[in-house]
N, C-alpha and C positions, 0 to 999 in steps of 0.2 A: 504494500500500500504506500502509495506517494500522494502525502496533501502539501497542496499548495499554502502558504501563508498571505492570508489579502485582509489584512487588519481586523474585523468584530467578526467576524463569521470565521474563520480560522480557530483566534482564541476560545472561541465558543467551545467548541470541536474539541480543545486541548483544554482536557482539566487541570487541575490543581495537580495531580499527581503526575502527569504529564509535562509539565511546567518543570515538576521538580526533576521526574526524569531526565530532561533534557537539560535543565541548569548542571545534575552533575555528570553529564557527557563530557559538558565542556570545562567542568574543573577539573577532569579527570586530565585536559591537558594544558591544565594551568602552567606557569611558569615560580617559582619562586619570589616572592613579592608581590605577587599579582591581586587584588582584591578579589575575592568566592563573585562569579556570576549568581546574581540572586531569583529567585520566581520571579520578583520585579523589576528587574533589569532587564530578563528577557520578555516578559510583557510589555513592557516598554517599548523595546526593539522591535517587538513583531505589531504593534500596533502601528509604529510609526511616533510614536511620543518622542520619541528622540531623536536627533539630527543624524540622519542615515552617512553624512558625512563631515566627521569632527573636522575636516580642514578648513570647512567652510563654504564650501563652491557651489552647494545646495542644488547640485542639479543631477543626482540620483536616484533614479529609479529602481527600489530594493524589491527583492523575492525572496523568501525563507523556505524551505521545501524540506519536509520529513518522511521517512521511511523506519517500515517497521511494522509486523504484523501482529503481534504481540507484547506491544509498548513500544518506545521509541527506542529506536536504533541507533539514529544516524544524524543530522540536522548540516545542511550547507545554504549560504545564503551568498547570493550574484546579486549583482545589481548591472543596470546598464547609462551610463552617460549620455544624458541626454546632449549634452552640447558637441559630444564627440562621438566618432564611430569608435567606440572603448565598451568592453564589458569587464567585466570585474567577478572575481571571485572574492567575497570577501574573507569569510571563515568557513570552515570544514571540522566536521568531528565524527568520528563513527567510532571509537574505539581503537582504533589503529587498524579494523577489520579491513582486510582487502575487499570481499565482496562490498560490504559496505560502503568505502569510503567511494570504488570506482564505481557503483552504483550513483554513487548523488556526483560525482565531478560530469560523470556523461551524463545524468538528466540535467547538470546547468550548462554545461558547455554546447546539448544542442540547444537550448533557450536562448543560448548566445551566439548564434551557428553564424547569424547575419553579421556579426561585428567582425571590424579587418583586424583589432587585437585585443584579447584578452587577456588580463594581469592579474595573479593571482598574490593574495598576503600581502600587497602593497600598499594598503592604507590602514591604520589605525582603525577600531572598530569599536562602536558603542557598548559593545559586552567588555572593552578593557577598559576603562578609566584613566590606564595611564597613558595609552593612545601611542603605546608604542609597536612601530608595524611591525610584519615579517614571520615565517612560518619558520620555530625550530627544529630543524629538518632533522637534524641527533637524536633527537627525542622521539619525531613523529616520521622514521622513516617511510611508512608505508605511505602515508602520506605524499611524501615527496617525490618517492618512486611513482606512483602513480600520475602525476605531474609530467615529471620527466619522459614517462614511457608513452604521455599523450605528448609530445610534440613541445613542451614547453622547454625554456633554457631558465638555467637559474641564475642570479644576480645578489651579490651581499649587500646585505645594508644594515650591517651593524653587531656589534657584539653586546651582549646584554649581562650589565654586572647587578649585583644584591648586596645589600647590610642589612644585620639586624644593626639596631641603633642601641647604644650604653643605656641602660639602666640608670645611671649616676644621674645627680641634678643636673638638669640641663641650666645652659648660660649663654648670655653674648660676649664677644667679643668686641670690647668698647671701643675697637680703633677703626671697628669696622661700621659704614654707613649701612641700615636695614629700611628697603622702602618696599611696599605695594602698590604693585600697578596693577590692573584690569584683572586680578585675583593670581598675579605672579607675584610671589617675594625675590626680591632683586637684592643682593648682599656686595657691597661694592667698597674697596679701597681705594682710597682717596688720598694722593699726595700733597707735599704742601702748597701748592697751586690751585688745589680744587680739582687736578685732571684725575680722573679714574685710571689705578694704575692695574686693577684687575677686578673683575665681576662675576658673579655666577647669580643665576636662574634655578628658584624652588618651587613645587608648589605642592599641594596635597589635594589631590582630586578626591579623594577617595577614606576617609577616617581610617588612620592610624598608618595610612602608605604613601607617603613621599616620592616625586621625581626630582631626580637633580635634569633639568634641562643642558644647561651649560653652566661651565666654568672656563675662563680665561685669562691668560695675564698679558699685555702691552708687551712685546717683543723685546723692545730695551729695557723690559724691567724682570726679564724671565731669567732663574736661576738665583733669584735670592729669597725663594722659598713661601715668597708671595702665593703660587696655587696652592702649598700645602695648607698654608694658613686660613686661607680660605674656605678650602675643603673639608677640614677643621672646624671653622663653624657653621657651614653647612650642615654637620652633620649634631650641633649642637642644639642648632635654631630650629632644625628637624623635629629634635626633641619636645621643646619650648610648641609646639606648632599641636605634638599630640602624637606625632607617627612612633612608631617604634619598628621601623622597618624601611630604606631607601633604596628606588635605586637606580639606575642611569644607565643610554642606549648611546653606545661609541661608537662614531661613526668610523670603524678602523681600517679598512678594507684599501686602504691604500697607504701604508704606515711608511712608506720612506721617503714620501711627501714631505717637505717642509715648509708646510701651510695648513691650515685649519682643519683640513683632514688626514693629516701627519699623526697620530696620536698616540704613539706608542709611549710617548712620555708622561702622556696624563693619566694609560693606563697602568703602566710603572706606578704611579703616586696611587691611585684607587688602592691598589693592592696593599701597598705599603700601610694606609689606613682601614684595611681589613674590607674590603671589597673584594667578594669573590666572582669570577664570570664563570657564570654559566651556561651563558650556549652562544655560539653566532646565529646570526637570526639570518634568512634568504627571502628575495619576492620570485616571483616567477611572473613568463611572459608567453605569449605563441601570437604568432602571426596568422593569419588565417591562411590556407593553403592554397596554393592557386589555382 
């Protein structure tokens, strides 16, 4: 059995227990840090309550579609661009079942048969919070494999680190500036000029889990220990904030760069301060065939 998801009349269909079956599909391939997908988070998602696209672009047309003849199995949700010929895979779960998962990738990918390219795990999605992309292929290889053996190529976009966060009282750091903007904490030192000599980007989407977005230091101020310090109280204000758990998506995939996405050096310092990486994360792509 495959139903479609088309907002009040889908949910209907999906009880409560059905809701919760399919919430823990997908915590089953949570990540570390991750907040639990809740019954109301994906009621959310499949009604449309929520912004089908956290970047903003607003012009997505989503579909949810589940299989399973004796509870839920499996759950994949495509969307298509309306402003582009682009279809989208957004998230995939079946358990790691082969039958499964290839079951729902070819009922979305002929839904998308018309698009000249479909990209799979490349946007952030309303079931994470922290809205960080990319399908951990280590973890979910059937997953991936099946991807691959439909025609797709895959693409890094990023290695995915974790903290739990100290127990100890949390504190600021008095030399350092702490501002909010549009529900970002922005943590910045300040030379004696006033010039920002390095900043980083916090927020907490989500009760009790933190993302670090960015952290950076001014090129002629790098190597005096400026990121550690900062990353330092990043991880302090964390605290202060309520999380007890951080964690941050590196864009590493070209490390001998020496430019912004160079970053073997900040992942050096994560570590140092007790951040573990846990997985590279990949998107995937296909061209339509000719």
């Amino acid at each position: 059995m495959t139903v479609t998801a088309r907002g009040q009349l889908f949910v209907r269909r999906m009880v409560v227990g059905h809701l919760a079956a399919a919430a823990g599909l997908i915590n089953t391939d949570g990540l570390p840090g991750q907040p639990p997908c809740t019954v109301q988070s994906l009621f959310d998602a499949l009604v449309g309550r929520v912004d089908p696209d956290p970047l903003g672009r607003n012009d997505l047309d989503t579909c949810i579609d589940v299989v399973g003849n004796d509870g839920i199995k499996g759950l994949v949700a495509y969307a298509r661009r309306r402003s582009e010929d682009t279809g989208l895979i957004l998230w995939l779960h079946g358990m790691e079942q082969p039958g499964i998962i290839g079951r729902l990738l070819d009922h979305a990918l002929h839904q998308l048969a018309d698009c000249s390219v479909v990209e799979a795990f490349d946007l952030p999605t309303v079931l994470d919070p922290l809205a960080v992309p990319g399908l951990a292929a280590l973890r979910r290889p059937v997953t991936a494999g099946a991807l691959l053996s439909r025609g797709f190529t895959s693409r890094p976009c990023g290695r995915y680190l974790h903290r739990r966060l100290p127990s100890a009282t949390a504190r600021r750091d008095e030399g350092i500036r702490y501002e909010l903007y549009d529900g970002l904490h922005q943590l910045k030192v300040v030379g004696p000029t006033g010039a920002t000599l390095a900043d980083a980007t916090l927020s907490l989407p989500y009760p009790r889990h933190a993302v670090l977005h960015w952290i950076g230091v001014e090129p002629e101020h790098r190597r005096h220990g400026l990121g550690r310090r900062l990353l330092h109280a990043c991880l302090q204000y964390a605290r202060t904030l309520g999380a007890d758990q951080l964690v941050c998506h590196v864009d590493d995939h070209n490390l001998a760069a020496d430019d912004d996405r160079g970053r073997s050096a900040a992942i050096a310092m994560y570590h140092r301060v007790g951040f573990t990486s846990v997985v590279h994360l990949t998107s995937y792509a296909r061209s339509r065939p000719n």
